[in-house]
C-alpha positions in Angstrom: 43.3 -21.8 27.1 40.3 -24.0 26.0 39.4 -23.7 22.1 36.1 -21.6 22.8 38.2 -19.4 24.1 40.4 -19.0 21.5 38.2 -19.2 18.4 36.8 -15.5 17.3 33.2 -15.2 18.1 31.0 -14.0 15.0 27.2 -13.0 15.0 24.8 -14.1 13.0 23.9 -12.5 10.0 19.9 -14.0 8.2 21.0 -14.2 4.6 17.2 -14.7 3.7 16.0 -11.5 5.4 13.4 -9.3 3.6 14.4 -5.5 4.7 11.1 -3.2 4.4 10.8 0.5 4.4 8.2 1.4 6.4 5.6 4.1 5.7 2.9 4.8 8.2 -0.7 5.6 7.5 -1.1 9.1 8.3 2.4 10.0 5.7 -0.2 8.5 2.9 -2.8 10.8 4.4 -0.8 13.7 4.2 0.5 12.8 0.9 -2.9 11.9 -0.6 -3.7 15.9 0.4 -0.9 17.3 -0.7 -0.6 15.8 -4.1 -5.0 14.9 -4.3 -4.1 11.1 -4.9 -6.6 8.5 -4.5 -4.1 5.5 -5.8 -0.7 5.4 -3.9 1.6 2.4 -5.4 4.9 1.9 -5.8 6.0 4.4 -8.5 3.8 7.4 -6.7 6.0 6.5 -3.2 9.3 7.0 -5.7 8.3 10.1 -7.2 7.5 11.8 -4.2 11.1 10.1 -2.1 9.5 8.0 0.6 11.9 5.3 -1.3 14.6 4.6 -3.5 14.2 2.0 -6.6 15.4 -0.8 -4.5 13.5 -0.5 -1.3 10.6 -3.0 -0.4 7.6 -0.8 1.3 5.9 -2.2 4.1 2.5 -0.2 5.5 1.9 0.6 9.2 -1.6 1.3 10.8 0.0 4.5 12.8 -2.7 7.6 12.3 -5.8 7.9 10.9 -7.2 7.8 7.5 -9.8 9.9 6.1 -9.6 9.4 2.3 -10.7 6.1 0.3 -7.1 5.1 -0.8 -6.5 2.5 -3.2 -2.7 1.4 -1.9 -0.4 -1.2 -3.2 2.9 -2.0 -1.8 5.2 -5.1 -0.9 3.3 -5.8 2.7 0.5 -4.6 5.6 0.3 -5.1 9.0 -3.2 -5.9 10.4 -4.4 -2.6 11.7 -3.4 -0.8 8.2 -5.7 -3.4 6.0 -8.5 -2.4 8.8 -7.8 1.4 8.5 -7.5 1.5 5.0 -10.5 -0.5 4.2 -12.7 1.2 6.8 -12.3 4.4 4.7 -13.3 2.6 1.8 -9.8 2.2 0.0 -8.5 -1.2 -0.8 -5.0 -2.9 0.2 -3.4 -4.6 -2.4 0.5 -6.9 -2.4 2.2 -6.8 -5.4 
């Protein structure tokens, strides 16, 4: 039996992956409501148990926001830096 054969096959695992939790607009909408936030960081996203204390929060544009939101998390995509900022909020990487 030839050696590839033989030999166990692994996958590939990225040992420099960044893993993101990932939090749509319109959940900051309806938490901005509920709780009458106008800054949503870190800590606020904890409190409330979008995340644990280890999770990396990444923003997606999914929904629409009403409310001028001053956000800070780990990353954004593209169409939430436009939503956010076309309500007047600002998107800011920590």
């Amino acid at each position: 039996m030839p050696l590839q054969r033989r030999v166990p096959k692994f996958g590939f695992k990225n040992v420099n992956r960044v893993e993101y939790k990932a939090i749509n607009i319109e959940t900051l909408q309806k938490l901005a409501e509920a709780q009458s936030f106008s800054v949503i960081n870190l800590d606020t996203l904890k409190a409330a148990g979008f995340i644990s204390t280890s999770q990396n929060v990444k923003i997606l544009g999914k929904g629409t926001l009403t409310l001028k939101l001053d956000v800070t998390a780990n990353a954004f995509s593209a169409s939430a830096v436009k939503a956010i900022e076309a309500a007047g909020g600002s998107a800011t990487t920590c």
